[in-house]
C-alpha positions as CSV (number, residue, x, y, z in Angstrom):
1,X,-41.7,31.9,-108.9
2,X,-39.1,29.5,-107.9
3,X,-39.1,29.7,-104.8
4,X,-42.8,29.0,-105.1
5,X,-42.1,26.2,-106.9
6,X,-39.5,24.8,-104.1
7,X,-42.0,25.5,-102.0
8,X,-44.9,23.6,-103.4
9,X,-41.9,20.6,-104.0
10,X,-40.9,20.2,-100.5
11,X,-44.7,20.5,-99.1
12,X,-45.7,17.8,-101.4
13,X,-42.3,15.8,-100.5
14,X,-44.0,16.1,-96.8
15,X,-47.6,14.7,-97.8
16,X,-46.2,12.0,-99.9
17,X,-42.9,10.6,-97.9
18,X,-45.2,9.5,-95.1
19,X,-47.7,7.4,-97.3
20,X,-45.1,6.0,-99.8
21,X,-42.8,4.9,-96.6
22,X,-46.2,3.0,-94.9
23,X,-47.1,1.5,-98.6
24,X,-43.6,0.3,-98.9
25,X,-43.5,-1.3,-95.1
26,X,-47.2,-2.8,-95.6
27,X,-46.2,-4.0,-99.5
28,X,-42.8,-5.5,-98.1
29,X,-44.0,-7.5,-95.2
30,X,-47.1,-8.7,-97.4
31,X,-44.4,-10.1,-99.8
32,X,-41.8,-11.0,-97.0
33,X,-45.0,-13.4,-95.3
34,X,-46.0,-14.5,-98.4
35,X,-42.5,-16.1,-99.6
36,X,-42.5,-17.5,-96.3
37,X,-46.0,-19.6,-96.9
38,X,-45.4,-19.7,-100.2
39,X,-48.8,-18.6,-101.2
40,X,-49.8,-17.4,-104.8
41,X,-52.3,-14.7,-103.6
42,X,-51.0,-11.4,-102.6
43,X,-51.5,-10.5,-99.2
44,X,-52.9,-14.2,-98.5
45,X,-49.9,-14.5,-96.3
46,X,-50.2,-11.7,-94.1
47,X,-54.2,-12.4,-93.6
48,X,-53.5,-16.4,-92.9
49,X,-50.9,-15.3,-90.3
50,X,-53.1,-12.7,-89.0
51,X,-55.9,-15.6,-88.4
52,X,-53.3,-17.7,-87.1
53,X,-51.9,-15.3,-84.1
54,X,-56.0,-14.7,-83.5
55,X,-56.5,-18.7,-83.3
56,X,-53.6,-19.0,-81.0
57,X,-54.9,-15.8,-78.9
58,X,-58.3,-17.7,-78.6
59,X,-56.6,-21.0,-77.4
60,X,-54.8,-19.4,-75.3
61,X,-57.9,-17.6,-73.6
62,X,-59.5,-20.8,-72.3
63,X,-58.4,-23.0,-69.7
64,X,-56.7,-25.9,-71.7
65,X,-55.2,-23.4,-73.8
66,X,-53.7,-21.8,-70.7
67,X,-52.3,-25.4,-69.0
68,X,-51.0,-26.2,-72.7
69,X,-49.1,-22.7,-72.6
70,X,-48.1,-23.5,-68.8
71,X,-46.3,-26.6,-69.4
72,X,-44.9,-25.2,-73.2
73,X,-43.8,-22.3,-71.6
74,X,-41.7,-24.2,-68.4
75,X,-40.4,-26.5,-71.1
76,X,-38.5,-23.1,-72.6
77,X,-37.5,-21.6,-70.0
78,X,-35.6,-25.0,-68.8
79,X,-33.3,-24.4,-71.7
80,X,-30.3,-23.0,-71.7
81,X,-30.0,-19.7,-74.0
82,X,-33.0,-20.1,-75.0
83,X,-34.8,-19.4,-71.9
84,X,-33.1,-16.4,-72.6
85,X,-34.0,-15.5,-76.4
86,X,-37.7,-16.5,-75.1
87,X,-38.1,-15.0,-71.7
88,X,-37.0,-11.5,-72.8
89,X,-39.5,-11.5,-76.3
90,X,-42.2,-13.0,-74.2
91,X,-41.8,-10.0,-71.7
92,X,-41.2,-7.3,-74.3
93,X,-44.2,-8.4,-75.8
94,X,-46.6,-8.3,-72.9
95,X,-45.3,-4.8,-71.9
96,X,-46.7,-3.4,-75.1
97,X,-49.4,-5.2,-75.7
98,X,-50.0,-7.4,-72.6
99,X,-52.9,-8.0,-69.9
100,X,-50.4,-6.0,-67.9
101,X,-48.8,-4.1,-69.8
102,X,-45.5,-2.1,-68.5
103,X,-45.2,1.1,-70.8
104,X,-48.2,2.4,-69.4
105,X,-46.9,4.7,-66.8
106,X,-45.0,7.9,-68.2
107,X,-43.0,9.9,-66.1
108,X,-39.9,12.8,-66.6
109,X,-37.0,12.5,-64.8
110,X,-34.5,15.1,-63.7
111,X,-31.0,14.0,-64.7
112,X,-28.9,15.9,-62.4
113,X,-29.9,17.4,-59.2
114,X,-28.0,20.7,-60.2
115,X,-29.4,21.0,-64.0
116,X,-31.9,21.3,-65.6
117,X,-31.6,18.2,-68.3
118,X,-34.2,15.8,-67.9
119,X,-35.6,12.6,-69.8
120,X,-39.3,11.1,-70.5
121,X,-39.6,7.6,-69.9
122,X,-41.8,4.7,-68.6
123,X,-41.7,2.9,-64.8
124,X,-41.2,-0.4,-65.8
125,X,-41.4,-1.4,-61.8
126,X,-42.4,0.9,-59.1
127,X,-39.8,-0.6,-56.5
128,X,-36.5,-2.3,-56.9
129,X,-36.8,-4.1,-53.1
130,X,-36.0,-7.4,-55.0
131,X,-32.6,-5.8,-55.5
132,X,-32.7,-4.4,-51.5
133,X,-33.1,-1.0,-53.0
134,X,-37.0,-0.3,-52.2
135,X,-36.8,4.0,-52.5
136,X,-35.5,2.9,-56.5
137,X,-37.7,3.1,-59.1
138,X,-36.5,1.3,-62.9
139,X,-37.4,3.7,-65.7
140,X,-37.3,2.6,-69.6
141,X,-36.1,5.6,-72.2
142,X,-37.0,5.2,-75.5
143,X,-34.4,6.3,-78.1
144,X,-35.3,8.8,-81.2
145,X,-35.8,7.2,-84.0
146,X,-34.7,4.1,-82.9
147,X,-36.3,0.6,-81.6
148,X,-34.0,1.1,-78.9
149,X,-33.9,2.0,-75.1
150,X,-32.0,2.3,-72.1
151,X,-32.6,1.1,-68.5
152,X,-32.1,3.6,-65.8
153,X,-32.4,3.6,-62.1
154,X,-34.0,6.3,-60.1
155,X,-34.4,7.6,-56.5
156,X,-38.5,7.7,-56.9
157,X,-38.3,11.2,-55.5
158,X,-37.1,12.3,-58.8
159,X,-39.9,10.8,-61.1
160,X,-42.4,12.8,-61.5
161,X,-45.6,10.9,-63.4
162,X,-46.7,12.6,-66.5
163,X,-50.6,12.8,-66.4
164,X,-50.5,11.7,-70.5
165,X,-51.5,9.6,-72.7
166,X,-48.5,7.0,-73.0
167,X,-48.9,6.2,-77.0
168,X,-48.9,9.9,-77.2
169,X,-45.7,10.2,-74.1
170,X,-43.9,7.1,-76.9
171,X,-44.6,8.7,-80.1
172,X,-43.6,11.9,-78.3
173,X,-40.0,10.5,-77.9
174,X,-39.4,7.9,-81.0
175,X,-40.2,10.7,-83.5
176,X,-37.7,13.3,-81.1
177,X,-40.0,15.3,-80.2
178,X,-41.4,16.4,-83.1
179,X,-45.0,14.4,-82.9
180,X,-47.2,17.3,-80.8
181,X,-48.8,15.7,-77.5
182,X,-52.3,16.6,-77.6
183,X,-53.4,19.2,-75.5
184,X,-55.9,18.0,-72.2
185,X,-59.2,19.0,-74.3
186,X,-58.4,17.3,-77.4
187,X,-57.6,13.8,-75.3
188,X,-60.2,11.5,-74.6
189,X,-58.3,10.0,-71.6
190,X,-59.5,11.3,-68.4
191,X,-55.7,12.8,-68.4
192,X,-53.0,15.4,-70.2
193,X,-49.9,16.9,-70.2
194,X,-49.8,17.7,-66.6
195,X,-46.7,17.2,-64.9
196,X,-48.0,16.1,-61.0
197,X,-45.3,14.6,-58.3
198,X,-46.1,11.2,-56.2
């Protein structure tokens, strides 16, 4: 009977922890934006900020939103440092979410040529010829549990592309590998787990 009990304890500790921690993200940054505005209305905040990012989105669609952006965007990266700050956040942005977005592409990599260790990561550009290294690839490793990543450099004969989905390739590797990639029939992309070579 105890153990039954322990059983039914940590079971319901594994429904419940994942819905209390997203309640207590969403109920924190609700609060966090509206302290910010200073708005009386719960979750007023978040929406106005929500509408605002939209509105700027929209702007930023149409021609004189783009040369406004242009010239707003030259201005920053003029300055010192904070070219910096903004360049990097501006490009870390648009590889997530962007028109051309860069973790789109996962591949697994052999670590050494005489093991069998490898990593999962993401091209972040096909050829580093810029660099006068054109038979280099530049792959981005997430870490576990962690917004954090690593930049490595790669003979492209050693990436091979992972025919995946890359949210599912991401989740994959944040949550270390305990997040299940779904299996080729249950995906609604044209591709699965698959591991082809170039």
């Amino acid at each position: 009977m105890g153990r039954r009990l322990v059983a039914y304890f940590f079971r319901g500790l594994v429904l419940l922890a994942p819905v209390a921690v997203t309640i207590y993200v969403c109920v924190a940054l609700f609060q966090a934006v509206d302290g910010w505005l200073h708005l009386p209305i719960p979750g007023a905040g978040f929406i106005a900020t929500l509408v605002l990012i939209t509105l700027v989105g929209f702007l930023g669609s149409n021609l004189l939103g783009r040369g406004a952006m242009s010239i707003f965007d030259s201005l920053l990266n003029r300055l010192p440092f904070v070219n910096l700050v903004y360049g990097s956040t501006r490009d870390l942005v648009k590889a997530f979410v962007g028109e051309k977005r860069k973790f789109d592409k996962p591949v697994l990599v052999q670590l050494l040529t005489s093991g069998n260790a490898y990593v999962l990561g993401f091209i972040t550009q096909e050829s580093l010829a810029q660099l006068g290294e054109a038979s280099l690839v530049s792959v981005y490793v997430p870490q576990s549990y962690h917004w954090a990543g690593q930049v490595y450099v790669f003979p492209a004969s050693v990436v091979k592309r992972l025919d995946a989905s890359s949210a599912a390739v991401m989740a994959f590797i944040v949550s270390g590998g305990v997040t299940e990639i779904p299996r080729p029939d249950a995906v609604p992309e044209p591709a699965a787990a698959a591991v082809t070579g170039d």
